[in-house]
C-alpha positions in Angstrom: 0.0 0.0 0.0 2.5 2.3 0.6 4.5 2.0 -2.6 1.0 2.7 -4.7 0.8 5.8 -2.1 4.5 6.7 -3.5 4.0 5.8 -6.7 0.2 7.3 -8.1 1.4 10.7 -7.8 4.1 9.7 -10.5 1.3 8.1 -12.3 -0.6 11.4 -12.2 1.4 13.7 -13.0 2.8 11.5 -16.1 -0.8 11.9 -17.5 -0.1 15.5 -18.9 1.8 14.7 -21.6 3.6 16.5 -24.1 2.2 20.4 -25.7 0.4 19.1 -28.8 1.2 21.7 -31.1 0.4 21.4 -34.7 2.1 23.1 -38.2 -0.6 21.7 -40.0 -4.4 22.5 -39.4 -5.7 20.4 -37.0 -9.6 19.4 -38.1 -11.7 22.1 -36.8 -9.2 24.7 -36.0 -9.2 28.5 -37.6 -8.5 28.1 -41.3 -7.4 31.8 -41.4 -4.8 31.1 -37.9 -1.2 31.4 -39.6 -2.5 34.8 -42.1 -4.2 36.5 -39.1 -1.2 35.6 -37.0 1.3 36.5 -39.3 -0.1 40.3 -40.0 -0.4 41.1 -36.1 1.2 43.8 -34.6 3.1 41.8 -31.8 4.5 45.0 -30.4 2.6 45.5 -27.5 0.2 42.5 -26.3 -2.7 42.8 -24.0 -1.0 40.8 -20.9 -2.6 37.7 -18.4 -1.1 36.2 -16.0 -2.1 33.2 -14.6 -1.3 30.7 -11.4 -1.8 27.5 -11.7 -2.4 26.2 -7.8 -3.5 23.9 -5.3 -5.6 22.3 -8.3 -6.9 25.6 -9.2 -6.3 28.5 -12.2 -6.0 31.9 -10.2 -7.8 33.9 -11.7 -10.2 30.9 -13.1 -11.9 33.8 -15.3 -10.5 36.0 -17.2 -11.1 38.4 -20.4 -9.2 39.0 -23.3 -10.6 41.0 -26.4 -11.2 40.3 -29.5 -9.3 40.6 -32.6 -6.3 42.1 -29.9 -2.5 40.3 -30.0 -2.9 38.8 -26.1 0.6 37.3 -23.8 -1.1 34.7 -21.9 1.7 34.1 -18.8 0.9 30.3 -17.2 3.1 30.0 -13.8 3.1 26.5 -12.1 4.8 27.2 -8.9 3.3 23.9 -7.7 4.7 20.4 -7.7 2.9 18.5 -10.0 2.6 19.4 -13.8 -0.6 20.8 -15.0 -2.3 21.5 -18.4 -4.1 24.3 -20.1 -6.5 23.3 -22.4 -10.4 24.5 -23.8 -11.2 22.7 -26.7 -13.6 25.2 -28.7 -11.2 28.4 -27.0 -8.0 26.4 -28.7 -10.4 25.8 -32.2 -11.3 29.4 -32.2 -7.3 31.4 -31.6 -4.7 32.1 -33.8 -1.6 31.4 -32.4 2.0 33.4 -32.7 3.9 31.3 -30.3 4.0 29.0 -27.7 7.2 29.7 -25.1 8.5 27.9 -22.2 12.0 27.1 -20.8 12.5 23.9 -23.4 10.5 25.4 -26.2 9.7 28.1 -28.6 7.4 27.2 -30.9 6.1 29.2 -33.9 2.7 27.8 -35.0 -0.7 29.0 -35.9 -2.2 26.0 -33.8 -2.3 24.5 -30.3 -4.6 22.1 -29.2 -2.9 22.0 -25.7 -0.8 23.2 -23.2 1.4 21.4 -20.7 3.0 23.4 -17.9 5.6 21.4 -15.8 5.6 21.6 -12.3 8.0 25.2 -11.2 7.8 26.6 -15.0 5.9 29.0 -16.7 5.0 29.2 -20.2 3.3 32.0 -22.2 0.7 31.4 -24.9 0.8 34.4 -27.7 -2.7 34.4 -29.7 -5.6 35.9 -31.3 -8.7 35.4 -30.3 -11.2 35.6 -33.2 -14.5 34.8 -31.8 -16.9 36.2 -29.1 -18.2 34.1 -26.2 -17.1 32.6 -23.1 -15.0 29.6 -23.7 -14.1 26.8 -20.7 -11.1 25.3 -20.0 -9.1 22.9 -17.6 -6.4 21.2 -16.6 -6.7 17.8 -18.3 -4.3 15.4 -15.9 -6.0 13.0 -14.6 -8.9 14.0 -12.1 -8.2 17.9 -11.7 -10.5 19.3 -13.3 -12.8 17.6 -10.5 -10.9 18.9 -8.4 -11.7 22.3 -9.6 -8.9 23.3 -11.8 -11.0 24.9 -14.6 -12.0 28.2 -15.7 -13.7 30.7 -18.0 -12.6 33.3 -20.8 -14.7 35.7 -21.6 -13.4 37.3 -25.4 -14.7 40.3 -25.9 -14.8 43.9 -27.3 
């Protein structure tokens, strides 16, 4: 009993993967991502910051505006790896960059995002559509937790 005690958490936190990023458009995804990305004014992004803790997103709502060049910041100061992911918010971005300590990826397209426990990555996009979008961590059992959130894209 006590080496399955020791040895879930590894279990766990193995369960977030890799970033699944994507050069080519993944089924669904904004057609226009890489054009509307590419003709951006990266200059000065709209900035978020985000903690990922204690199974929770702080803040777990946030707005961004539409059509505006947006630095998501995503800081894991915890000990176990988490993700970042909202299926229809992912489908409906166009994507500069991903950035973390291992990577710098230049894509129109991420489906998700894995933050490793004590790192921070940042998430440079468009968002193209109105609404509020969900999203969660997707490792195993925190999102029932709690670890999800809302963002709101707006004018």
């Amino acid at each position: 009993m006590k080496k399955l005690a020791l040895i879930l958490p590894l279990l766990l936190a193995a369960c977030a993967g890799e970033d699944q990023i994507s050069r080519y458009q993944p089924v669904g995804y904004l057609p226009e991502a890489e054009q509307i990305s590419s003709q951006a004014d990266w200059s000065n992004p709209d900035v978020v910051e985000m903690q990922l803790v204690n199974h929770a997103f702080v803040p777990d709502e946030i707005t961004v505006r539409r059509n505006r060049p947006t630095r998501l910041i995503l800081k894991n100061p915890s000990k176990s790896d988490h993700t970042f992911m909202g299926e229809l918010f992912m489908k409906s971005i166009a994507v500069r960059q991903l950035v973390g300590r291992d990577i710098t990826a230049t894509t129109p397209w991420v489906e998700k995002v894995v933050i490793p426990a004590g790192e921070t990555k940042e998430l440079w996009f468009i968002p193209t559509r109105y609404g509020a979008f969900t999203f969660e961590c997707t490792v195993t059992g925190h999102a029932l937790l709690g670890m999800k959130g809302i963002i709101n894209v707006s004018n």
